[in-house]
CHARMM internal coordinates of N, CA and C (Angstrom, degrees):
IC EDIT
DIST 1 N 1 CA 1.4466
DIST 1 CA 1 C 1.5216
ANGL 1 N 1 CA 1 C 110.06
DIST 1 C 2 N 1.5907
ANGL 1 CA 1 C 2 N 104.14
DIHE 1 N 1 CA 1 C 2 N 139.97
DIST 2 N 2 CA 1.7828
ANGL 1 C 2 N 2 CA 106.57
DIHE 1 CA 1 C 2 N 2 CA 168.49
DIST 2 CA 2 C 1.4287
ANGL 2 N 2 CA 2 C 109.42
DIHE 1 C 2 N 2 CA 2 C -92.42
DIST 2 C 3 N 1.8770
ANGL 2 CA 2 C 3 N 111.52
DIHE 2 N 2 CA 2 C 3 N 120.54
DIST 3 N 3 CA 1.0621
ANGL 2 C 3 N 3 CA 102.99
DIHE 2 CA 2 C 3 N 3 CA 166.84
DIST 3 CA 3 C 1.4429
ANGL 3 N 3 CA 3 C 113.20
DIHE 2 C 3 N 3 CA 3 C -127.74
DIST 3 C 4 N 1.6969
ANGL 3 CA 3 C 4 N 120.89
DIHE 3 N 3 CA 3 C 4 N 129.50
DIST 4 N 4 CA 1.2510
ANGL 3 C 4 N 4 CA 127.52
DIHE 3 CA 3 C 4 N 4 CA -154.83
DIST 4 CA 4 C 2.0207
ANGL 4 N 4 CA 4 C 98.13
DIHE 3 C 4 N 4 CA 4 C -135.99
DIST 4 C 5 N 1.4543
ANGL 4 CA 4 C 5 N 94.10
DIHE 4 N 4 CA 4 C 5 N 103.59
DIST 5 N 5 CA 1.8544
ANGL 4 C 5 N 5 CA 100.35
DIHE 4 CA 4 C 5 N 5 CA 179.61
DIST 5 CA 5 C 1.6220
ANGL 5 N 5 CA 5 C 93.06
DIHE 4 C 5 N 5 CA 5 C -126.37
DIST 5 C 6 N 1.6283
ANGL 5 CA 5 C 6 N 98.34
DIHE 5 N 5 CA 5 C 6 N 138.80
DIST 6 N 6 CA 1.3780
ANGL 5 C 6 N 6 CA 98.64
DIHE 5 CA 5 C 6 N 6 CA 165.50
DIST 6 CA 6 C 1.6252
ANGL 6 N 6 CA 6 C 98.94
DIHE 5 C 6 N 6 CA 6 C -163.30
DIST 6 C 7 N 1.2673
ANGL 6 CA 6 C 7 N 106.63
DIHE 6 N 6 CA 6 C 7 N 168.34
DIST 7 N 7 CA 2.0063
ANGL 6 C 7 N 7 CA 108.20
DIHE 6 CA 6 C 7 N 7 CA -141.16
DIST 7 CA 7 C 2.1406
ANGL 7 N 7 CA 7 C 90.59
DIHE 6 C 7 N 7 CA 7 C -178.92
DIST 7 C 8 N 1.6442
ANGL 7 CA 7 C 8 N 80.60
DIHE 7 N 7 CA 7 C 8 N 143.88
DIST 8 N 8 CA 1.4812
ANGL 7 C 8 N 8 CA 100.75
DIHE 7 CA 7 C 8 N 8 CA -168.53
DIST 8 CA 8 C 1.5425
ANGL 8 N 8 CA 8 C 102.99
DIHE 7 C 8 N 8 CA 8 C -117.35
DIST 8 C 9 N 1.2536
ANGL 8 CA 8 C 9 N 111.40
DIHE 8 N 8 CA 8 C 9 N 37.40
DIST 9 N 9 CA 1.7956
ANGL 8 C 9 N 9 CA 111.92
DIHE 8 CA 8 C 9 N 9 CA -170.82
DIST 9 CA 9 C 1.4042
ANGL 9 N 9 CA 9 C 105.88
DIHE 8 C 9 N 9 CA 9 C -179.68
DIST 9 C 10 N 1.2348
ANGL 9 CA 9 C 10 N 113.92
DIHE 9 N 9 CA 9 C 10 N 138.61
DIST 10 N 10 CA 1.4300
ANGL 9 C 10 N 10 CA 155.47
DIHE 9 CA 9 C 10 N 10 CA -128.96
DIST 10 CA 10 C 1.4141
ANGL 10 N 10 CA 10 C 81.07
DIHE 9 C 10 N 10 CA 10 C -87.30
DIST 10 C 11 N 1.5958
ANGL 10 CA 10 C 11 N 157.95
DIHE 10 N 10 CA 10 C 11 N -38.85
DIST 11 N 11 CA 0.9216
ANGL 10 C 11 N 11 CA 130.40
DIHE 10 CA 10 C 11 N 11 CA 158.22
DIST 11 CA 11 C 1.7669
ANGL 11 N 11 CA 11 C 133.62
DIHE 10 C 11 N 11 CA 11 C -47.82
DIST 11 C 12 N 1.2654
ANGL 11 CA 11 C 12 N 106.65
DIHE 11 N 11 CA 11 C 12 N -34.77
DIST 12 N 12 CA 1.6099
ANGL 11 C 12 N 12 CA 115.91
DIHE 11 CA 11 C 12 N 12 CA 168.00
DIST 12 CA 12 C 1.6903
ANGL 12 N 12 CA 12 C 116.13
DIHE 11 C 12 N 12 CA 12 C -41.86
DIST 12 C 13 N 1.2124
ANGL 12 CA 12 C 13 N 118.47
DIHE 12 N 12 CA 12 C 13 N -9.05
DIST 13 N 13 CA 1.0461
ANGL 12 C 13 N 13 CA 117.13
DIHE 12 CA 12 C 13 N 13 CA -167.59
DIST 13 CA 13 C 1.4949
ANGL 13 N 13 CA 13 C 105.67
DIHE 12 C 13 N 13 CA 13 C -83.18
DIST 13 C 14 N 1.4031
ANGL 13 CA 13 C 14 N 113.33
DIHE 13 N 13 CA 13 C 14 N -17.79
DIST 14 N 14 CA 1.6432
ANGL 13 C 14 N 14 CA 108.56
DIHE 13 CA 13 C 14 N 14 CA -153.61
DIST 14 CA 14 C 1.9867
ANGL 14 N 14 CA 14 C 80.60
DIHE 13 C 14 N 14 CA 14 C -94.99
DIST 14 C 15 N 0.9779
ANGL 14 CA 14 C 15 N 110.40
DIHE 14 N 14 CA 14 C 15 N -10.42
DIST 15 N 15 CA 1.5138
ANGL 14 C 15 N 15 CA 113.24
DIHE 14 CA 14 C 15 N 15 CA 159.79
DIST 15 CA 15 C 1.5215
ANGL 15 N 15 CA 15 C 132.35
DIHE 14 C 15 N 15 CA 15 C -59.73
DIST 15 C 16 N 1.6681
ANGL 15 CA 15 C 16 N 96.59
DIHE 15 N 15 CA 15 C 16 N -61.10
DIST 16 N 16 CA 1.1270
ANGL 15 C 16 N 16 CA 122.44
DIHE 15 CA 15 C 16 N 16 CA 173.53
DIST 16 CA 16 C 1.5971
ANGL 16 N 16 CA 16 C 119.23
DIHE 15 C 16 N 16 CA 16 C -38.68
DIST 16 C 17 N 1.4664
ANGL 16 CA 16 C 17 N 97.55
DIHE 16 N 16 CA 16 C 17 N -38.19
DIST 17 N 17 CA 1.4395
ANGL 16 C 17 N 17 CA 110.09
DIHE 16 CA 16 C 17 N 17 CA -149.46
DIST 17 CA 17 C 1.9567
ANGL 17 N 17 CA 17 C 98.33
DIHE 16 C 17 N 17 CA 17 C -103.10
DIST 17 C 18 N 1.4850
ANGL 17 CA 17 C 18 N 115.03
DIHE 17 N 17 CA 17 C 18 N 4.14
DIST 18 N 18 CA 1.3319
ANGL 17 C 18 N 18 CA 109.43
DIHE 17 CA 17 C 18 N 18 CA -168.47
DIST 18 CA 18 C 1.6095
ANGL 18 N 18 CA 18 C 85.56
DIHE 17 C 18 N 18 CA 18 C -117.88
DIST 18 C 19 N 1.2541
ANGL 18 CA 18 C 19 N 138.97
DIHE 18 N 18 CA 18 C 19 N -23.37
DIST 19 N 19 CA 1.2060
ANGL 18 C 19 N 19 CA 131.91
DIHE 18 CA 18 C 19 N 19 CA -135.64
DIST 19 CA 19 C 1.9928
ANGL 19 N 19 CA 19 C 97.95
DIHE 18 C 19 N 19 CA 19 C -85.65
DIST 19 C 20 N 1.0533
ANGL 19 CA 19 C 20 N 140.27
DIHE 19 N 19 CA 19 C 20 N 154.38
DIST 20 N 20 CA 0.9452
ANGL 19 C 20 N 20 CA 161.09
DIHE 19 CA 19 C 20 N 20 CA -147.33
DIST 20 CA 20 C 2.1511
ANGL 20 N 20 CA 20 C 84.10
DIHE 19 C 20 N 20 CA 20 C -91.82
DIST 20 C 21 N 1.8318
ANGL 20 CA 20 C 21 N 104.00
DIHE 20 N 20 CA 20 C 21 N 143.17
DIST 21 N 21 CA 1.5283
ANGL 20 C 21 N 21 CA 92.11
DIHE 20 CA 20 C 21 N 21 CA 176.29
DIST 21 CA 21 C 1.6076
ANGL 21 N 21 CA 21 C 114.95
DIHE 20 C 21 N 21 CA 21 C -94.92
DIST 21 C 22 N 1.3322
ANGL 21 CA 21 C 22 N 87.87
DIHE 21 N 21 CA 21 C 22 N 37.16
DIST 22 N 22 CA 2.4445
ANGL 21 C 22 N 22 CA 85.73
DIHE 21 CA 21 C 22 N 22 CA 168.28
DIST 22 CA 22 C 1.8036
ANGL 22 N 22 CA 22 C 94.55
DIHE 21 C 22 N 22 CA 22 C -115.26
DIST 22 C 23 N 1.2133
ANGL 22 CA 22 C 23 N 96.74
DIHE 22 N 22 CA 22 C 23 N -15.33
DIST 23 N 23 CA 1.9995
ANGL 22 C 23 N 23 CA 99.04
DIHE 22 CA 22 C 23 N 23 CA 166.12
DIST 23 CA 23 C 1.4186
ANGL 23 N 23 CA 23 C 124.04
DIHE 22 C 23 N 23 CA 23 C -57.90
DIST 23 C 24 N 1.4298
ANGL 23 CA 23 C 24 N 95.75
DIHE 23 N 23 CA 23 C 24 N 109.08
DIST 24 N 24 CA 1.6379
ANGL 23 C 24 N 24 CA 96.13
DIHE 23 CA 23 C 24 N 24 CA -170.41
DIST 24 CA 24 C 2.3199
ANGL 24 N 24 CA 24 C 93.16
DIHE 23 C 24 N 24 CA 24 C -81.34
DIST 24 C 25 N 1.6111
ANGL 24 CA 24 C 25 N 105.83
DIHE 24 N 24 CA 24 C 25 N 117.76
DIST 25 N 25 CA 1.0904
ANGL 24 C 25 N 25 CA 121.33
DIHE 24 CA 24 C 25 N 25 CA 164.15
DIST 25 CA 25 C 1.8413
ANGL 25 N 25 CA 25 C 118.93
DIHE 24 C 25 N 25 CA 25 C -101.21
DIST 25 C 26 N 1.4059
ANGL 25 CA 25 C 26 N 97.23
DIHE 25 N 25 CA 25 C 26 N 121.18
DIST 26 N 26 CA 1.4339
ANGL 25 C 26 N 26 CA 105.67
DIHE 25 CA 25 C 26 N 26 CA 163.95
DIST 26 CA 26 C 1.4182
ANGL 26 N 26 CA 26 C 144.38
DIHE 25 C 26 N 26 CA 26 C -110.82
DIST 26 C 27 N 1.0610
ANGL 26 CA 26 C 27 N 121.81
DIHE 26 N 26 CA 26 C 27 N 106.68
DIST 27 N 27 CA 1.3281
ANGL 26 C 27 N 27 CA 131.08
DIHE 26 CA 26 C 27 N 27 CA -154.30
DIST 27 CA 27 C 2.1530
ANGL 27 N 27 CA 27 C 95.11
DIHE 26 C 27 N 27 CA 27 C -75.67
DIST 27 C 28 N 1.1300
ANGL 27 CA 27 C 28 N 99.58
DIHE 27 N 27 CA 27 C 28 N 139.33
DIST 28 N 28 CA 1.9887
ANGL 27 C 28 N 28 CA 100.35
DIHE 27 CA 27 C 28 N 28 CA -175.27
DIST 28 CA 28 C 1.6988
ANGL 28 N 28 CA 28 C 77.51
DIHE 27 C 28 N 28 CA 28 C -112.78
DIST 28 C 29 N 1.5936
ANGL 28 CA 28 C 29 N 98.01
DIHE 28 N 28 CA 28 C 29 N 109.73
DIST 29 N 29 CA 1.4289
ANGL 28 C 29 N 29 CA 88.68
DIHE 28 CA 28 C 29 N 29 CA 163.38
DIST 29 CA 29 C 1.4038
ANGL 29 N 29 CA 29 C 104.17
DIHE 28 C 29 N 29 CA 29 C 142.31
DIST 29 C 30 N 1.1313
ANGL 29 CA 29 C 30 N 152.39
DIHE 29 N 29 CA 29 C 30 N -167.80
DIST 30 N 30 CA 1.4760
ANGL 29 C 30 N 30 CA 155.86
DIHE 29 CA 29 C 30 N 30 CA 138.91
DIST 30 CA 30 C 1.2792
ANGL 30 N 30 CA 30 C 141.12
DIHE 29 C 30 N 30 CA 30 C -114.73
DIST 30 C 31 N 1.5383
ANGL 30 CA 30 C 31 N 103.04
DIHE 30 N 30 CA 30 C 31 N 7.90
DIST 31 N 31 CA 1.7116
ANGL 30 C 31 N 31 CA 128.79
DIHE 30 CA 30 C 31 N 31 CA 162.41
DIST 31 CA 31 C 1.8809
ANGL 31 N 31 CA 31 C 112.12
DIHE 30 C 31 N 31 CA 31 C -42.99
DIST 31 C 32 N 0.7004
ANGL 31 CA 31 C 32 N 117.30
DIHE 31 N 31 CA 31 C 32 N 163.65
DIST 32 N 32 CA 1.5629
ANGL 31 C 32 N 32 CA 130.40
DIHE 31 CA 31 C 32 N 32 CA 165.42
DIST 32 CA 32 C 1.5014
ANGL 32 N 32 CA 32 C 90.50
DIHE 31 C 32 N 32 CA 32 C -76.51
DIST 32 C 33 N 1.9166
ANGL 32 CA 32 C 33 N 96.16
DIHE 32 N 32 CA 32 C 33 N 122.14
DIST 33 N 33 CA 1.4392
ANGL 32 C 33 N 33 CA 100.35
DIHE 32 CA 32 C 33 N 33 CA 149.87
DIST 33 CA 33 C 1.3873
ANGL 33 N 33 CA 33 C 111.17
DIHE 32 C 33 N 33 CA 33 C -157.29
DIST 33 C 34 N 1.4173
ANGL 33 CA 33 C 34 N 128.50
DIHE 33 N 33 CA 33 C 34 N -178.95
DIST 34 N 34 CA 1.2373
ANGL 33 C 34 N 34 CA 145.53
DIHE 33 CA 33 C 34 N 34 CA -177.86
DIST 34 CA 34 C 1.4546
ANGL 34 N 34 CA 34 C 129.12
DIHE 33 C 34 N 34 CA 34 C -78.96
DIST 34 C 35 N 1.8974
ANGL 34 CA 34 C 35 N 102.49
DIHE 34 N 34 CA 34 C 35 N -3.33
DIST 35 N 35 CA 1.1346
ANGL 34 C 35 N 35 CA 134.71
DIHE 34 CA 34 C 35 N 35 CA 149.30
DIST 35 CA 35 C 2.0402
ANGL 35 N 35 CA 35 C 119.59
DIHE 34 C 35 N 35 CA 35 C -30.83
DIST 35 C 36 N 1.1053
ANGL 35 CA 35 C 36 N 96.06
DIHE 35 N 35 CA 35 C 36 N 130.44
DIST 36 N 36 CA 1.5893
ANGL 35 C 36 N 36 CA 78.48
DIHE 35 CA 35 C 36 N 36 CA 169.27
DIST 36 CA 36 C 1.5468
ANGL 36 N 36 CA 36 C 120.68
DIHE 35 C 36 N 36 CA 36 C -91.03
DIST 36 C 37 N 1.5396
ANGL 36 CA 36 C 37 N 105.11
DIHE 36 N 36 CA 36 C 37 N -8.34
DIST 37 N 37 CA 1.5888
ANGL 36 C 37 N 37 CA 123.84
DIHE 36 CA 36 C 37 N 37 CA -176.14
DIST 37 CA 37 C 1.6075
ANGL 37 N 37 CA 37 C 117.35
DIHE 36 C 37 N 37 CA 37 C -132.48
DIST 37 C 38 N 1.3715
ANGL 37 CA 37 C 38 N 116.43
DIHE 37 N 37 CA 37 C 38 N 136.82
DIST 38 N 38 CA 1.4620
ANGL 37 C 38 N 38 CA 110.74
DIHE 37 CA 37 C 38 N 38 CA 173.83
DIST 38 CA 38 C 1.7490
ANGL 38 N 38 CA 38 C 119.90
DIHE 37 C 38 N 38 CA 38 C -108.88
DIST 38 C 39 N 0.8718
ANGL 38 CA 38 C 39 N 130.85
DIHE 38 N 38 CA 38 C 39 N 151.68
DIST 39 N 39 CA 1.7173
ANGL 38 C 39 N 39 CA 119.98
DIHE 38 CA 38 C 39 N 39 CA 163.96
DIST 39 CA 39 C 1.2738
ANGL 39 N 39 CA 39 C 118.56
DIHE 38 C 39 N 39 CA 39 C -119.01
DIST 39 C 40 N 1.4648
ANGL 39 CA 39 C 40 N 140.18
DIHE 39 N 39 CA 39 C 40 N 174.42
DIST 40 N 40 CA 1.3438
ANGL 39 C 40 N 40 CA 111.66
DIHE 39 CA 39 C 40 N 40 CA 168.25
DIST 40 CA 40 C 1.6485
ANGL 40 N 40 CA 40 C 122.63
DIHE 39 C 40 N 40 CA 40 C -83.93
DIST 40 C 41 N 1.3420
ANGL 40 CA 40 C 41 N 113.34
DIHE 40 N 40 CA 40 C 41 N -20.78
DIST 41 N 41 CA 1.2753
ANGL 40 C 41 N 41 CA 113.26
DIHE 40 CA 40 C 41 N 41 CA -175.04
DIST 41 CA 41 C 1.6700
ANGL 41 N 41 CA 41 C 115.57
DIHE 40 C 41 N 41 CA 41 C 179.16
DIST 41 C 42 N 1.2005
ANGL 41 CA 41 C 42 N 112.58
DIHE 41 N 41 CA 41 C 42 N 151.40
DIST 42 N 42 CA 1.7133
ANGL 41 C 42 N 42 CA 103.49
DIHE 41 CA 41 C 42 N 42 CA -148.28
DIST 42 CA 42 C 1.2866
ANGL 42 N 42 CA 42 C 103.54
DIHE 41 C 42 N 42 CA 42 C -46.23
DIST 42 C 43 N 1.1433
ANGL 42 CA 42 C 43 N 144.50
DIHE 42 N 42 CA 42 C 43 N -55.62
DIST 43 N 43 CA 1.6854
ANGL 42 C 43 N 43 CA 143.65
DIHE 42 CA 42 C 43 N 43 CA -173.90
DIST 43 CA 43 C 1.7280
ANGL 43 N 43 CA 43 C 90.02
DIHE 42 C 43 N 43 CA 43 C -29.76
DIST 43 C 44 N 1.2936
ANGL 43 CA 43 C 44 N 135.70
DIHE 43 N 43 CA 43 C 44 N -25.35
DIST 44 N 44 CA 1.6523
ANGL 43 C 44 N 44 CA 115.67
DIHE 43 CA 43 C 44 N 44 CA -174.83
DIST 44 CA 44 C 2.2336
ANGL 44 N 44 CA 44 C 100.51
DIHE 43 C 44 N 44 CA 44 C -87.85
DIST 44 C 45 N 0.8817
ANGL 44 CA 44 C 45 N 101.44
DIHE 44 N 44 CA 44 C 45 N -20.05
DIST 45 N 45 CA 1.9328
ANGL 44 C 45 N 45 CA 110.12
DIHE 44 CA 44 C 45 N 45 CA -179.40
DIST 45 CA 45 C 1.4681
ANGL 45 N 45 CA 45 C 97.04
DIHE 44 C 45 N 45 CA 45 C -93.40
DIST 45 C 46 N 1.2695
ANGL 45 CA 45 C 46 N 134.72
DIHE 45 N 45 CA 45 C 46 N -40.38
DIST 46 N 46 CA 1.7643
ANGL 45 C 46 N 46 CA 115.71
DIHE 45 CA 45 C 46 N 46 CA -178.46
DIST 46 CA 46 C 2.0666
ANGL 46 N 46 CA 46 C 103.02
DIHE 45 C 46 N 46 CA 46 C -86.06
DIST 46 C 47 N 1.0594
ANGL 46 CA 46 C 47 N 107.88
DIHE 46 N 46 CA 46 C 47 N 7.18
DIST 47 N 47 CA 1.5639
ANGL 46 C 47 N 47 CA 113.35
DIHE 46 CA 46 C 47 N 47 CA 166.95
DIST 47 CA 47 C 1.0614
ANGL 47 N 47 CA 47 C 117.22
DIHE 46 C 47 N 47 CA 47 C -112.39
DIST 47 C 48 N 1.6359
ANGL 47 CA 47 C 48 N 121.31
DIHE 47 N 47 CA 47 C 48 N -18.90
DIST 48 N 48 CA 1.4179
ANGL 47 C 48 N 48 CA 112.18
DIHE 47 CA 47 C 48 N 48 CA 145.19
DIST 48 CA 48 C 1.9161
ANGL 48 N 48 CA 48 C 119.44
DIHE 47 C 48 N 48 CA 48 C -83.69
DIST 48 C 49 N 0.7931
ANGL 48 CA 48 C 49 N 115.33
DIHE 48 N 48 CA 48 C 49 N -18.96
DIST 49 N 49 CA 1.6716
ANGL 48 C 49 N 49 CA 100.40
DIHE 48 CA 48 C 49 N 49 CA 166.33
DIST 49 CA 49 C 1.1444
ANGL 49 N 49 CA 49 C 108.08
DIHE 48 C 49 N 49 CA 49 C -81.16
DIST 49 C 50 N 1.0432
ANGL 49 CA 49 C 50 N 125.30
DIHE 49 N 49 CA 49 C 50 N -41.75
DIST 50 N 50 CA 1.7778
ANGL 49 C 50 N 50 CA 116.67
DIHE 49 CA 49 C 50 N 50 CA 171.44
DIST 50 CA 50 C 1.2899
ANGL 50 N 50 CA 50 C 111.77
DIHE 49 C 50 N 50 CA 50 C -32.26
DIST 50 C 51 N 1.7029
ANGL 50 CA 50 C 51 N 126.94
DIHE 50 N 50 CA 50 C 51 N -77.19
DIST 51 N 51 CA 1.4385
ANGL 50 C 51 N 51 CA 140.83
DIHE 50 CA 50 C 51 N 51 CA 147.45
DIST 51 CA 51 C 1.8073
ANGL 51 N 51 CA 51 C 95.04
DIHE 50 C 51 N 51 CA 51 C -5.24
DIST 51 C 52 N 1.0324
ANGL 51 CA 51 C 52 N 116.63
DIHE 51 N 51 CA 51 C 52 N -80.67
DIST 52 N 52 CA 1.9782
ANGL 51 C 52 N 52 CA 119.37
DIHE 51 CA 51 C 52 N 52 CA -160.36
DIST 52 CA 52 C 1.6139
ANGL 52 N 52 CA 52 C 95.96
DIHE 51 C 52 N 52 CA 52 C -43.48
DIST 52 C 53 N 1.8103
ANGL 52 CA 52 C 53 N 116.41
DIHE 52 N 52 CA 52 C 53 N -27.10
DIST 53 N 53 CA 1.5650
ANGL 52 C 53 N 53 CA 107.93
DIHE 52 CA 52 C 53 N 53 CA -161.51
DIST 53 CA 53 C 1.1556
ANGL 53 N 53 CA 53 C 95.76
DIHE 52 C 53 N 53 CA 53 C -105.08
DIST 53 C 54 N 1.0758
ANGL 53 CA 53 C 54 N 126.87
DIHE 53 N 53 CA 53 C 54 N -9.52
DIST 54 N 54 CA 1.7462
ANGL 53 C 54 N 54 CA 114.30
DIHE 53 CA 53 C 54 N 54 CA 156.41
DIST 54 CA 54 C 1.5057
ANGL 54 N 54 CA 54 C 132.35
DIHE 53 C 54 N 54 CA 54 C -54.78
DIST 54 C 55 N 1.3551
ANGL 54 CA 54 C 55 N 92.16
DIHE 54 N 54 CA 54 C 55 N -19.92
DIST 55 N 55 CA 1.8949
ANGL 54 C 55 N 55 CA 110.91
DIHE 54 CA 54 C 55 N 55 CA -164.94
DIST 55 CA 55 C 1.3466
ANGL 55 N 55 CA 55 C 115.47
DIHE 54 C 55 N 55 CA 55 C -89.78
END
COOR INIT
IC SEED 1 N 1 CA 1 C
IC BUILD
């Protein structure tokens, strides 16, 4: 299974922290998180789904 969560607020974490480790997690932001990935700000996550709708 593809599983792809990513979140710009300090609740996402209780996500972060349950999600299975082949779960690609993205942290929106540059805080410390439990994320396995960071971006700087959503414009970097709606340019990766764009990319997913190319495919």
């Amino acid at each position: 299974d593809f599983i792809l969560a990513a979140g710009d607020d300090w609740t996402d974490e209780d996500l972060f922290k349950v999600l299975p480790e082949t779960a690609y997690s993205i942290k929106v932001g540059l805080s410390s998180s439990l994320a396995r990935f960071n971006v700087i700000n959503y414009k970097e996550i709606r340019k990766l789904l764009e990319e997913f709708d190319k495919k």
